[in-house]
mmCIF file as Biopython writes it, N, C-alpha, C and O atoms, coordinates in Angstrom:
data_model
#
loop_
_atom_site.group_PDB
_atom_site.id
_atom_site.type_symbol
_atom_site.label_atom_id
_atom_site.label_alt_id
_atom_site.label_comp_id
_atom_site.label_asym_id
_atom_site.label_entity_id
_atom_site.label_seq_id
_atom_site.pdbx_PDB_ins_code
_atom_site.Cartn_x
_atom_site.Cartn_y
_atom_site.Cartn_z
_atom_site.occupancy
_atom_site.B_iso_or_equiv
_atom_site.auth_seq_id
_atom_site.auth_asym_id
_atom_site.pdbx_PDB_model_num
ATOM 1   N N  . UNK A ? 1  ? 0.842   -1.162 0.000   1.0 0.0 1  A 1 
ATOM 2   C CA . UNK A ? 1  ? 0.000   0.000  0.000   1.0 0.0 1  A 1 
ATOM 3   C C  . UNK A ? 1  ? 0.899   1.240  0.000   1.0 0.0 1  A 1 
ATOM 4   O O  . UNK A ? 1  ? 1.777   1.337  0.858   1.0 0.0 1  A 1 
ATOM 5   N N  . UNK A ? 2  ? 0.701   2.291  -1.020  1.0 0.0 2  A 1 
ATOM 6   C CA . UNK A ? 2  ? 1.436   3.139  -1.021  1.0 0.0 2  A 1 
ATOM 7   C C  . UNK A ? 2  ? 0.811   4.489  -0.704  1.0 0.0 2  A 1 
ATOM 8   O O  . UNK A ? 2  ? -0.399  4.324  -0.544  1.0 0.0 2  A 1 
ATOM 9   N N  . UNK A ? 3  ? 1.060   5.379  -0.597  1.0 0.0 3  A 1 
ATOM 10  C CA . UNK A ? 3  ? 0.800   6.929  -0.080  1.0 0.0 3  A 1 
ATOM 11  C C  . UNK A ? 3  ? 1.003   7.793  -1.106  1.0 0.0 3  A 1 
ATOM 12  O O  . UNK A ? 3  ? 1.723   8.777  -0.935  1.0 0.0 3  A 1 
ATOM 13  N N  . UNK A ? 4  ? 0.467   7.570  -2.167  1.0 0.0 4  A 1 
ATOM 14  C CA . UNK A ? 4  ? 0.831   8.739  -3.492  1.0 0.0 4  A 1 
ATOM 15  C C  . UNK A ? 4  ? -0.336  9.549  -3.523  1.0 0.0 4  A 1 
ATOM 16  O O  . UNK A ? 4  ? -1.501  9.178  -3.376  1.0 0.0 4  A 1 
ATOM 17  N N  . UNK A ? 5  ? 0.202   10.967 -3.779  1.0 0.0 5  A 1 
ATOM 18  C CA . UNK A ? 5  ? -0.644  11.755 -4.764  1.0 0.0 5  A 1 
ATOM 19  C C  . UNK A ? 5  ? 0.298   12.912 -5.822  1.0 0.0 5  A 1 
ATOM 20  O O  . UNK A ? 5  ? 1.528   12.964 -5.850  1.0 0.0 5  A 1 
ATOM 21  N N  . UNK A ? 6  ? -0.482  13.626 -6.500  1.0 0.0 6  A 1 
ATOM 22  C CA . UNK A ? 6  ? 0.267   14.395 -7.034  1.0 0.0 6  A 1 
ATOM 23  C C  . UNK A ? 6  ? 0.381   15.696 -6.838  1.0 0.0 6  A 1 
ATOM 24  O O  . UNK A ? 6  ? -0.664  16.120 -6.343  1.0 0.0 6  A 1 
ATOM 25  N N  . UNK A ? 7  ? 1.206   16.564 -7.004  1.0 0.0 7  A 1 
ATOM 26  C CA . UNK A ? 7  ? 0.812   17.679 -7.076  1.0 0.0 7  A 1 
ATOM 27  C C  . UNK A ? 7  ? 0.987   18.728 -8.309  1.0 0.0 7  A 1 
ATOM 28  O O  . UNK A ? 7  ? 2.187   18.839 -8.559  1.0 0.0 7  A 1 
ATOM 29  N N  . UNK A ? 8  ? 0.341   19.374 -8.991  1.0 0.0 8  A 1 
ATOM 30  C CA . UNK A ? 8  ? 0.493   19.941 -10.063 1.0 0.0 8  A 1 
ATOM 31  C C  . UNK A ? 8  ? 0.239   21.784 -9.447  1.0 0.0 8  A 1 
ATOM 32  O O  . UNK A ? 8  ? 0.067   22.446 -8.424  1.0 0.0 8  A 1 
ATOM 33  N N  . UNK A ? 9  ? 0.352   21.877 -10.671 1.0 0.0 9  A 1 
ATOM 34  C CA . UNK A ? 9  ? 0.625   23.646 -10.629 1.0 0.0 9  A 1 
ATOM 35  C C  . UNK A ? 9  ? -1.216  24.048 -11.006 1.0 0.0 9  A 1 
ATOM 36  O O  . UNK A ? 9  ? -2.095  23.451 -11.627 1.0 0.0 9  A 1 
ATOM 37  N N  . UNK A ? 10 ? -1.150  25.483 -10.182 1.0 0.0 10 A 1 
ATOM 38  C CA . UNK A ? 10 ? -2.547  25.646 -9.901  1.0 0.0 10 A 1 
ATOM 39  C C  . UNK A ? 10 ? -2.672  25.995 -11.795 1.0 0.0 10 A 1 
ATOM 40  O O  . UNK A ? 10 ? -3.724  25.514 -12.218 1.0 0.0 10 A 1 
ATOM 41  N N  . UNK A ? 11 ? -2.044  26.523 -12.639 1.0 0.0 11 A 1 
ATOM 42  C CA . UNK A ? 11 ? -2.146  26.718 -14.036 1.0 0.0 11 A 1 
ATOM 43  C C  . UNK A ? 11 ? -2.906  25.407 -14.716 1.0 0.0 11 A 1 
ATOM 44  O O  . UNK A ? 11 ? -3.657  25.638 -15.664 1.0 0.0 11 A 1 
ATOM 45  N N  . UNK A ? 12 ? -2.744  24.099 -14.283 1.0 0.0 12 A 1 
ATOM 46  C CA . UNK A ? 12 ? -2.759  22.884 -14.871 1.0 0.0 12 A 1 
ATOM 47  C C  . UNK A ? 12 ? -3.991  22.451 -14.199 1.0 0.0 12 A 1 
ATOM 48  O O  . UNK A ? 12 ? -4.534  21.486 -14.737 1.0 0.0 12 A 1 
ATOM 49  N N  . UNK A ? 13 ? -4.536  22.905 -13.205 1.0 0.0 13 A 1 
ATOM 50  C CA . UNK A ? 13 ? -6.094  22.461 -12.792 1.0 0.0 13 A 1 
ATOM 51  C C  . UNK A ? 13 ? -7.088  23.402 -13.851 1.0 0.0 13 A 1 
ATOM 52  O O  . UNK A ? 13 ? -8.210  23.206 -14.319 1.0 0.0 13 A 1 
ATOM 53  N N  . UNK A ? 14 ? -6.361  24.217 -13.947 1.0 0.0 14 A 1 
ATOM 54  C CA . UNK A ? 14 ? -7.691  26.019 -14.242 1.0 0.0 14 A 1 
ATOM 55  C C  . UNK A ? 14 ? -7.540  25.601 -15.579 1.0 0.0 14 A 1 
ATOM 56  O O  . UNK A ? 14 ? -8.406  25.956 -16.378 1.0 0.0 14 A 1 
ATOM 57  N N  . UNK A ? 15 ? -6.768  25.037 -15.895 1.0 0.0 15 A 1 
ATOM 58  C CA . UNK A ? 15 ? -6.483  25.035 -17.839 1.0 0.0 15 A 1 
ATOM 59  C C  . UNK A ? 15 ? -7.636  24.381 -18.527 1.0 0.0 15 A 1 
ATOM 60  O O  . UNK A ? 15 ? -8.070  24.849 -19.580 1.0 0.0 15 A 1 
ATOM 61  N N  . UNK A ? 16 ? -8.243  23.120 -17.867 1.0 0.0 16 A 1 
ATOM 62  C CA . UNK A ? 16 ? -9.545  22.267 -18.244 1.0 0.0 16 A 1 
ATOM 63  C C  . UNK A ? 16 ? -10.573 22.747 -18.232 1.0 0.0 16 A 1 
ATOM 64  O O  . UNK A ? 16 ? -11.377 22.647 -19.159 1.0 0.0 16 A 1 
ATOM 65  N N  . UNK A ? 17 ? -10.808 23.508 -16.951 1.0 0.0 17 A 1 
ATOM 66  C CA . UNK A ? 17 ? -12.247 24.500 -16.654 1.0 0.0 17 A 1 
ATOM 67  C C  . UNK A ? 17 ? -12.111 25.453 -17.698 1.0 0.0 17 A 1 
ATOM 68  O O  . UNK A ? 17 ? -12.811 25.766 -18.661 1.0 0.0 17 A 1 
ATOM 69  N N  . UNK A ? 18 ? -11.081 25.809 -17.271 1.0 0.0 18 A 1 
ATOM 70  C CA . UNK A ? 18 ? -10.678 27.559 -18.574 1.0 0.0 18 A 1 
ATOM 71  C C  . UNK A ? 18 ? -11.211 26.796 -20.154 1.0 0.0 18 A 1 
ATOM 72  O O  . UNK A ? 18 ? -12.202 27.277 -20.701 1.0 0.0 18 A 1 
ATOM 73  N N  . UNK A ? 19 ? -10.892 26.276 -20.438 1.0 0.0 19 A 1 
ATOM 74  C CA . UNK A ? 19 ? -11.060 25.499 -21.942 1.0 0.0 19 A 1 
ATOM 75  C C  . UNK A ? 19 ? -12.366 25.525 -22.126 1.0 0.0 19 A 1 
ATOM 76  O O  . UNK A ? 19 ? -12.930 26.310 -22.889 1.0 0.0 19 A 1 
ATOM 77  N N  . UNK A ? 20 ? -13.202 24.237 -21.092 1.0 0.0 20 A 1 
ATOM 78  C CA . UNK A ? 20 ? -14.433 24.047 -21.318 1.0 0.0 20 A 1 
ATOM 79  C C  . UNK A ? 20 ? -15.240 25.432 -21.240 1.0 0.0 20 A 1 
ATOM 80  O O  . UNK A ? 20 ? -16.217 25.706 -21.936 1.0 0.0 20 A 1 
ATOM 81  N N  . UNK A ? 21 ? -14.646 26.267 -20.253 1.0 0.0 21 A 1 
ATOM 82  C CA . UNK A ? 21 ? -16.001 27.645 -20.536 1.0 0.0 21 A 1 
ATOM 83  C C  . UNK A ? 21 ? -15.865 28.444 -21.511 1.0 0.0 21 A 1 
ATOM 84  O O  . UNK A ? 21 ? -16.749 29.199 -21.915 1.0 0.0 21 A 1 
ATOM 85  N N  . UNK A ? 22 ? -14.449 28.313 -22.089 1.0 0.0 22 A 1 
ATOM 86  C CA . UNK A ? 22 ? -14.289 29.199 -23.342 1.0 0.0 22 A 1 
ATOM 87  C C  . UNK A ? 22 ? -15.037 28.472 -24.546 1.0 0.0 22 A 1 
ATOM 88  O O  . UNK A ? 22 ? -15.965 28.966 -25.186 1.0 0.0 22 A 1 
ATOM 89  N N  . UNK A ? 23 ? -14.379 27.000 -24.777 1.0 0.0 23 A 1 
ATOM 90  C CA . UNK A ? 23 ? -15.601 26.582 -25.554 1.0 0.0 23 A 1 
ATOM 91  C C  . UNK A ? 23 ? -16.630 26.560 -25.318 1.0 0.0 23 A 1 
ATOM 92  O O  . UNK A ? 23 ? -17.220 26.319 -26.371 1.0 0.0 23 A 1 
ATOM 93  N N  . UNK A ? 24 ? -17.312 26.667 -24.527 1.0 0.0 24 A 1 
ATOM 94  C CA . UNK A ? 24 ? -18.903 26.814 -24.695 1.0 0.0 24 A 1 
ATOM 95  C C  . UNK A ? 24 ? -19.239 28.209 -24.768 1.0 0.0 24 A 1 
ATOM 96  O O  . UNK A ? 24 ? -20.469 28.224 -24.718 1.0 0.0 24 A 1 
ATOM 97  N N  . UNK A ? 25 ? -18.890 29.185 -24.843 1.0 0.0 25 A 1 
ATOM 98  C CA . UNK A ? 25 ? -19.094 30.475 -24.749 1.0 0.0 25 A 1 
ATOM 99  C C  . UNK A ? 25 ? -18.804 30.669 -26.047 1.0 0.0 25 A 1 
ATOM 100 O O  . UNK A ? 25 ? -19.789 31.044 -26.683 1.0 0.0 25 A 1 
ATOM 101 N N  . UNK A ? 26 ? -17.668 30.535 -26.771 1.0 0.0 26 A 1 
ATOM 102 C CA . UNK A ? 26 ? -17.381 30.862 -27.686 1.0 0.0 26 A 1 
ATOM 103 C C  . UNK A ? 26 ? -18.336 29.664 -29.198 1.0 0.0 26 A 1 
ATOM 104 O O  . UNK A ? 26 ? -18.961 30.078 -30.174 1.0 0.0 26 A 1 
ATOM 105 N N  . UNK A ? 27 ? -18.113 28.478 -28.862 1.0 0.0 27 A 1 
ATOM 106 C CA . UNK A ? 27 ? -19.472 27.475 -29.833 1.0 0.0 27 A 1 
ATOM 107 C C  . UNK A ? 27 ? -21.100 28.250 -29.976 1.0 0.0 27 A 1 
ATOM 108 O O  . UNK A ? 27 ? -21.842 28.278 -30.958 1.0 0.0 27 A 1 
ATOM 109 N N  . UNK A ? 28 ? -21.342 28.972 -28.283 1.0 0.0 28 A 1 
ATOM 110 C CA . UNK A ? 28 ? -22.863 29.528 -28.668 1.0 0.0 28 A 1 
ATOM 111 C C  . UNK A ? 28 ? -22.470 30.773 -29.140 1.0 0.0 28 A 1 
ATOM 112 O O  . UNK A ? 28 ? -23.390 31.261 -29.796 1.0 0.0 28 A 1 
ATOM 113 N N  . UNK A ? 29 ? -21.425 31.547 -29.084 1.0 0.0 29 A 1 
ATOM 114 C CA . UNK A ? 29 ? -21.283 32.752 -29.916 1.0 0.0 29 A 1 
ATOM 115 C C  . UNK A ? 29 ? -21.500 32.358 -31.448 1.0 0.0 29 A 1 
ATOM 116 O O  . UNK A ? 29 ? -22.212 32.981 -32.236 1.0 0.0 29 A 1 
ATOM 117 N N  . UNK A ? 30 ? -20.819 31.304 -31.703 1.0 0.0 30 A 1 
ATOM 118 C CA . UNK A ? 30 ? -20.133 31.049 -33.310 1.0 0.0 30 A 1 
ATOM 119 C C  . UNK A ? 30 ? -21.911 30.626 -33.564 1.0 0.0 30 A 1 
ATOM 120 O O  . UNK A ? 30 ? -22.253 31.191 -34.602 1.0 0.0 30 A 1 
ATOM 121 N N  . UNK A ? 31 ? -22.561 30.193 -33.231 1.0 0.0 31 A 1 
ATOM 122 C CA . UNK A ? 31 ? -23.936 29.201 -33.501 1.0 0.0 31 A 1 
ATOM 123 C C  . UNK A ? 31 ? -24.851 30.578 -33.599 1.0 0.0 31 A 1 
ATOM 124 O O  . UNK A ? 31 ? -25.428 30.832 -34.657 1.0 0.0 31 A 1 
ATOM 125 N N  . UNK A ? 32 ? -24.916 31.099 -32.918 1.0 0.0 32 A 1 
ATOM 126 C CA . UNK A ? 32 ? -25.572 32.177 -32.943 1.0 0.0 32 A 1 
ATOM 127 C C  . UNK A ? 32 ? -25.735 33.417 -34.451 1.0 0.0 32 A 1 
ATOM 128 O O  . UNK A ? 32 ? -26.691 33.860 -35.087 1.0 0.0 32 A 1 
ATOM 129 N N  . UNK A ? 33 ? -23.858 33.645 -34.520 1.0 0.0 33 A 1 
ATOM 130 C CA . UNK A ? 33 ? -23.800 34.149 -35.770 1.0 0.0 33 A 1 
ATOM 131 C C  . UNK A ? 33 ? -23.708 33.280 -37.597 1.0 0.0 33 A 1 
ATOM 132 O O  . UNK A ? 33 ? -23.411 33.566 -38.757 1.0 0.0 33 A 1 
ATOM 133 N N  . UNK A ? 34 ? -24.140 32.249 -36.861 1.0 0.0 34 A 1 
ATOM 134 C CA . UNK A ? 34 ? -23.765 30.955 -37.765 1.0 0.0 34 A 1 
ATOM 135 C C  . UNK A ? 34 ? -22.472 30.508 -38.261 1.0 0.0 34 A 1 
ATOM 136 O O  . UNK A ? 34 ? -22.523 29.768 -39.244 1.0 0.0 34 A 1 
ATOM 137 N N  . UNK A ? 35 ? -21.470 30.758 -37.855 1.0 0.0 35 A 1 
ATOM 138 C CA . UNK A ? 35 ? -20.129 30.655 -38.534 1.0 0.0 35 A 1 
ATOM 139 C C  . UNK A ? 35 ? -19.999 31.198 -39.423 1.0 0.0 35 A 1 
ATOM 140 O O  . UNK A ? 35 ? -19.789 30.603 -40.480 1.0 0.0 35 A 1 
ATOM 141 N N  . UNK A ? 36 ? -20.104 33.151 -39.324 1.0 0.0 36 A 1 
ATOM 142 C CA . UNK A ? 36 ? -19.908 33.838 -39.984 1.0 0.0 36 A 1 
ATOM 143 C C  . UNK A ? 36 ? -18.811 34.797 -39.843 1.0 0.0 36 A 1 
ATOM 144 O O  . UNK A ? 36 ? -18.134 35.507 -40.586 1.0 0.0 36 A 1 
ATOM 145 N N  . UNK A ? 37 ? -18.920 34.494 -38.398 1.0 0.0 37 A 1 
ATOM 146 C CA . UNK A ? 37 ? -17.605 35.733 -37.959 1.0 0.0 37 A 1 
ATOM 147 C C  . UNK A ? 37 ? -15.886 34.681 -38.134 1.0 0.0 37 A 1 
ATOM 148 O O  . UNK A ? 37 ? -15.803 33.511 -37.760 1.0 0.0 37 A 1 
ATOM 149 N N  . UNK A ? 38 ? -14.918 35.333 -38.658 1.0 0.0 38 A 1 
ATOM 150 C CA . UNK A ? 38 ? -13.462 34.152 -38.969 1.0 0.0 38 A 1 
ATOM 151 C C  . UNK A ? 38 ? -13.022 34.300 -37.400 1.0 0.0 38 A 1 
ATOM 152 O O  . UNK A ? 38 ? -12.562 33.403 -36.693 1.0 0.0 38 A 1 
ATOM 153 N N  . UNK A ? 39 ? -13.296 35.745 -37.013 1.0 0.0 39 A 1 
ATOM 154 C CA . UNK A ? 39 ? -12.646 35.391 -35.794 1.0 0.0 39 A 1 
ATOM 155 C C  . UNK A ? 39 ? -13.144 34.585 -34.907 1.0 0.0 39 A 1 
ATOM 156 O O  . UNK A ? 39 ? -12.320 33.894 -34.308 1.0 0.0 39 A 1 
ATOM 157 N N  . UNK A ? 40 ? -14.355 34.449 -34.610 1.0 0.0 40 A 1 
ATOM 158 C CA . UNK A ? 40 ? -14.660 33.473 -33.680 1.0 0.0 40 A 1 
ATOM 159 C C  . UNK A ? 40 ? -14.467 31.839 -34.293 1.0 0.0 40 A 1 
ATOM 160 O O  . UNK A ? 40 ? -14.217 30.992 -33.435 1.0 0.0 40 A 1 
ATOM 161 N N  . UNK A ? 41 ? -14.539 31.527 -35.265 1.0 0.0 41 A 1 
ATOM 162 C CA . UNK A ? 41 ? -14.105 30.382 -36.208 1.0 0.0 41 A 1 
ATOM 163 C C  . UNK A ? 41 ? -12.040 29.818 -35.833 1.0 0.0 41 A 1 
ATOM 164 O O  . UNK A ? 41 ? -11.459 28.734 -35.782 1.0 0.0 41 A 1 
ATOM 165 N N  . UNK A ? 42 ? -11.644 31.163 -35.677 1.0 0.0 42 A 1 
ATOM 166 C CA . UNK A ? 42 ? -10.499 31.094 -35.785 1.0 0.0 42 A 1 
ATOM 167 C C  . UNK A ? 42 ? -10.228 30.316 -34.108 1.0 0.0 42 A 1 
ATOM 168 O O  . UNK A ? 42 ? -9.434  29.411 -33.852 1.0 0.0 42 A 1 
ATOM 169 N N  . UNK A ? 43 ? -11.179 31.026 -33.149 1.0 0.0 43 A 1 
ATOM 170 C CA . UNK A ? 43 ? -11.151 31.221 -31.403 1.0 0.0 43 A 1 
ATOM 171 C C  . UNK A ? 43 ? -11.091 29.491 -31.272 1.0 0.0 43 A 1 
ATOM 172 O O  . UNK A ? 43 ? -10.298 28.798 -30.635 1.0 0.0 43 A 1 
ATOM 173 N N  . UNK A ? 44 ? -12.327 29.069 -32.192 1.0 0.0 44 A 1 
ATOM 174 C CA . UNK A ? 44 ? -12.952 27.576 -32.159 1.0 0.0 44 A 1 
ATOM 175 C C  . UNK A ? 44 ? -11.507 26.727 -32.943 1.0 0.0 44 A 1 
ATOM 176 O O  . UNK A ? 44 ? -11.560 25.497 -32.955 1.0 0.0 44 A 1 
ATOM 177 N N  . UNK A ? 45 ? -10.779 27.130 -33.311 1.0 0.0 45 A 1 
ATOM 178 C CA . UNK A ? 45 ? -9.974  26.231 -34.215 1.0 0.0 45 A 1 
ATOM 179 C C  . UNK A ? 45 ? -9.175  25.919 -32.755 1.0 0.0 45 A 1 
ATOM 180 O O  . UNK A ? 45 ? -9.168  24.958 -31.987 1.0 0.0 45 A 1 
ATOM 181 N N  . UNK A ? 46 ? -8.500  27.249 -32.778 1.0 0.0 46 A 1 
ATOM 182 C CA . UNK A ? 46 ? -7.091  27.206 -31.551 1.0 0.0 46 A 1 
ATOM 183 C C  . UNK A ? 46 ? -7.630  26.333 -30.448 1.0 0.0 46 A 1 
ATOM 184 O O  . UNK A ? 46 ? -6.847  25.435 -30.140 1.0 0.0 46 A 1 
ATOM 185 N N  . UNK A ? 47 ? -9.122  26.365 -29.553 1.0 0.0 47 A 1 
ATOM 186 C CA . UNK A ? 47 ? -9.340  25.928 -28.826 1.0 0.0 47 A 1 
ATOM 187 C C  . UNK A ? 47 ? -9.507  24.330 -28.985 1.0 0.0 47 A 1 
ATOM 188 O O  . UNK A ? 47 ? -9.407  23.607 -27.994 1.0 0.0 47 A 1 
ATOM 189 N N  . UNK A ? 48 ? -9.712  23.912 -30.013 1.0 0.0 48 A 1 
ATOM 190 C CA . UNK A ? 48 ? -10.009 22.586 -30.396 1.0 0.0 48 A 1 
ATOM 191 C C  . UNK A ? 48 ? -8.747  22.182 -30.744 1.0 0.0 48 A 1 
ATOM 192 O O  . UNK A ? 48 ? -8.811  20.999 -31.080 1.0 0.0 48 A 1 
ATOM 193 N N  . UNK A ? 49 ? -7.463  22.670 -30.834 1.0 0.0 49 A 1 
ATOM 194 C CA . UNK A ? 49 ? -6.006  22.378 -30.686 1.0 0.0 49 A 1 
ATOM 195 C C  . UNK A ? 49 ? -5.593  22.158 -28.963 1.0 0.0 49 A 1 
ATOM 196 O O  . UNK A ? 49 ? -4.812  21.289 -28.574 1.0 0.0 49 A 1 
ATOM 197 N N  . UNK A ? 50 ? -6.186  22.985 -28.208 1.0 0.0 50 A 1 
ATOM 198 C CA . UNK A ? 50 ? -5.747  23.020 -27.077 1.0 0.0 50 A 1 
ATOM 199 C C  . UNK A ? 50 ? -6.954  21.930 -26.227 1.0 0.0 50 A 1 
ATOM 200 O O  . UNK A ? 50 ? -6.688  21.611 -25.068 1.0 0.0 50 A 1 
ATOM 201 N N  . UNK A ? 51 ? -8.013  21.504 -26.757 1.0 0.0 51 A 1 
ATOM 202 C CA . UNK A ? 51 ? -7.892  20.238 -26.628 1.0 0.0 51 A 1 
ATOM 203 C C  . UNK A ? 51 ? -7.754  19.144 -26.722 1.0 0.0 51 A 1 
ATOM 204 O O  . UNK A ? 51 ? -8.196  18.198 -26.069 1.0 0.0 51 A 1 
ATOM 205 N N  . UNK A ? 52 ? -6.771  19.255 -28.021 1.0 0.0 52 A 1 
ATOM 206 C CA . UNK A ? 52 ? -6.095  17.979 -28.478 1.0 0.0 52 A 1 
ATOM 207 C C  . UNK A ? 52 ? -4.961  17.982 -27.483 1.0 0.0 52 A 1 
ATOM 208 O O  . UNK A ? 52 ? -4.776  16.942 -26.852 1.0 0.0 52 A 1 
ATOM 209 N N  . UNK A ? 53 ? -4.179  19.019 -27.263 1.0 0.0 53 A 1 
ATOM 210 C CA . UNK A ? 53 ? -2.881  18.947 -26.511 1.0 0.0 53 A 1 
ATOM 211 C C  . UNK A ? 53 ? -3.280  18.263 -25.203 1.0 0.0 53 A 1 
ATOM 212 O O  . UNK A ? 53 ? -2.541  17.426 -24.685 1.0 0.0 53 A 1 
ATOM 213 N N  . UNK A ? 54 ? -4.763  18.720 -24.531 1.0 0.0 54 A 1 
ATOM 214 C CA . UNK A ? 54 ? -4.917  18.247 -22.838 1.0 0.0 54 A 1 
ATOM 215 C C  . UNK A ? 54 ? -4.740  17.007 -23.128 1.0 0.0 54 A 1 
ATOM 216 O O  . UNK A ? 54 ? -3.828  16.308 -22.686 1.0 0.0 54 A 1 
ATOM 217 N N  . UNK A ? 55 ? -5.841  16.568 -24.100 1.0 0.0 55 A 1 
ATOM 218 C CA . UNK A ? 55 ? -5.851  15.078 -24.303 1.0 0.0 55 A 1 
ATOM 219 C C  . UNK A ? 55 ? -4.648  14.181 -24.684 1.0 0.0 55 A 1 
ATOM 220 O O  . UNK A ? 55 ? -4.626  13.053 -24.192 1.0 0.0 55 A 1 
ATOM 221 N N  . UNK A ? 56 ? -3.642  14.563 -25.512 1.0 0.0 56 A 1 
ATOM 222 C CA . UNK A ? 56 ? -2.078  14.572 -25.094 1.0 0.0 56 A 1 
ATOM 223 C C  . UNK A ? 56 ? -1.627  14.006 -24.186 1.0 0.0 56 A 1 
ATOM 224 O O  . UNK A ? 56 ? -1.349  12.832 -23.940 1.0 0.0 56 A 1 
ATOM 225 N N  . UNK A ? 57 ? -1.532  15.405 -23.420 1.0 0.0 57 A 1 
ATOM 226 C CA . UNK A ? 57 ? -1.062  15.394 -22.019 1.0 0.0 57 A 1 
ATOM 227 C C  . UNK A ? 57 ? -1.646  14.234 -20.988 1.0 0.0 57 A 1 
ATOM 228 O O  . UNK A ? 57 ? -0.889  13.361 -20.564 1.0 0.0 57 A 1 
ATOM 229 N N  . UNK A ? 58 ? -2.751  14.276 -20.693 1.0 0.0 58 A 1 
ATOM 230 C CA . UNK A ? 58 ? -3.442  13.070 -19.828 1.0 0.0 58 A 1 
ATOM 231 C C  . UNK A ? 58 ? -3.304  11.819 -20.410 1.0 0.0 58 A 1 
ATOM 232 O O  . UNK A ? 58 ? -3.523  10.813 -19.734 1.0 0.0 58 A 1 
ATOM 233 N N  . UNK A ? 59 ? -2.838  11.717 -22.031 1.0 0.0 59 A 1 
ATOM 234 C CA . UNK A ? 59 ? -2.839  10.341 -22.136 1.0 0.0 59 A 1 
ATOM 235 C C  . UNK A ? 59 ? -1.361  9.917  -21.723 1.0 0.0 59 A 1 
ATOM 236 O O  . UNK A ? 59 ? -1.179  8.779  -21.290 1.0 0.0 59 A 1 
ATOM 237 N N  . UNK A ? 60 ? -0.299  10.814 -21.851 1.0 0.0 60 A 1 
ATOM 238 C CA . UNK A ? 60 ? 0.888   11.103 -21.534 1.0 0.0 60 A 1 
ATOM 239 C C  . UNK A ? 60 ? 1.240   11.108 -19.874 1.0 0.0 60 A 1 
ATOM 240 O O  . UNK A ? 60 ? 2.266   10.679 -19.348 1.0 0.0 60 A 1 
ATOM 241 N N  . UNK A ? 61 ? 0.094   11.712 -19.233 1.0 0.0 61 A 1 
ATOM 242 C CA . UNK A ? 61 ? 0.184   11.273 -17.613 1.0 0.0 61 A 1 
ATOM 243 C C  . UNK A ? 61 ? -0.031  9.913  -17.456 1.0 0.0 61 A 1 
ATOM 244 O O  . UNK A ? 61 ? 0.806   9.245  -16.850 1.0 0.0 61 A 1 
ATOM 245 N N  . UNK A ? 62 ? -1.090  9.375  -17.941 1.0 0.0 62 A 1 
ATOM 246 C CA . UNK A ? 62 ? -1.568  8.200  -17.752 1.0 0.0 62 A 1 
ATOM 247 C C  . UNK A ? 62 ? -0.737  6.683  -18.105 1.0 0.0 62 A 1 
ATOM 248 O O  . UNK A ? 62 ? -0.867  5.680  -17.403 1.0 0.0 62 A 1 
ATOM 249 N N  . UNK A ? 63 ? 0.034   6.751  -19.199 1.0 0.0 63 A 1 
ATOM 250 C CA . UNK A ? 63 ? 1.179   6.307  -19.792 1.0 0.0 63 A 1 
ATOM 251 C C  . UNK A ? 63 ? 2.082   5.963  -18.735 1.0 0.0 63 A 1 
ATOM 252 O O  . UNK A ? 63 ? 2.507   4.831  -18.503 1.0 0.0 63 A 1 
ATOM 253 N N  . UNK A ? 64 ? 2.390   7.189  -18.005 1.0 0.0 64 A 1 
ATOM 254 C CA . UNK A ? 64 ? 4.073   7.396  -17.579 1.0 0.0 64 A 1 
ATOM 255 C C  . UNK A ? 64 ? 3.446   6.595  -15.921 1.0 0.0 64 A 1 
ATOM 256 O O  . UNK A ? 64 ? 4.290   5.988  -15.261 1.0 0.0 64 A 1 
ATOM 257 N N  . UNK A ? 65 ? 2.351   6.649  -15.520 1.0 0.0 65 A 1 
ATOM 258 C CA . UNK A ? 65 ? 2.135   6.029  -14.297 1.0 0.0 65 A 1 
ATOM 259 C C  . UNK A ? 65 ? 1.989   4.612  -14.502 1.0 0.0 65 A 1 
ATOM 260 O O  . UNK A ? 65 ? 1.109   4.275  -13.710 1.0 0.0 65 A 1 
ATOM 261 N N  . UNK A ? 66 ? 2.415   3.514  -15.198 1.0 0.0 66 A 1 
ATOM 262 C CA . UNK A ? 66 ? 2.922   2.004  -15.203 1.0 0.0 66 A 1 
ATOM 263 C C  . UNK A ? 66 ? 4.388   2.079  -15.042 1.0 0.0 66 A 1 
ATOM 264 O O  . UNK A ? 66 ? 5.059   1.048  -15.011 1.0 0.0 66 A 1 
#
């Protein structure tokens, strides 16, 4: 029986929440104007990169703990 936990940087908890409310804020913006505005198109691209990277990353945490 072991005694682990982790500790991460408060940046790396807020980064998931931060994501999910930007995407949803920014998806009902884009829905709203129909995917007319580039910039919000553009907001939706980057963010859908940055959750490829989390997903990355956690598969990359998950990995390294065997």
């Amino acid at each position: 029986m072991h005694n682990t936990y982790f500790v991460l940087p408060p940046w790396a908890v807020a980064l998931p929440f931060f994501t999910l409310f930007a995407t949803l804020s920014t998806g009902i913006r884009a829905v709203r104007s129909r995917f007319r505005q580039r910039s919000t198109n553009l907001v939706l691209v980057g963010l859908g990169m940055l959750w490829a990277l989390l997903l990355m990353w956690a598969v990359w945490v998950v990995k390294s703990l065997k």
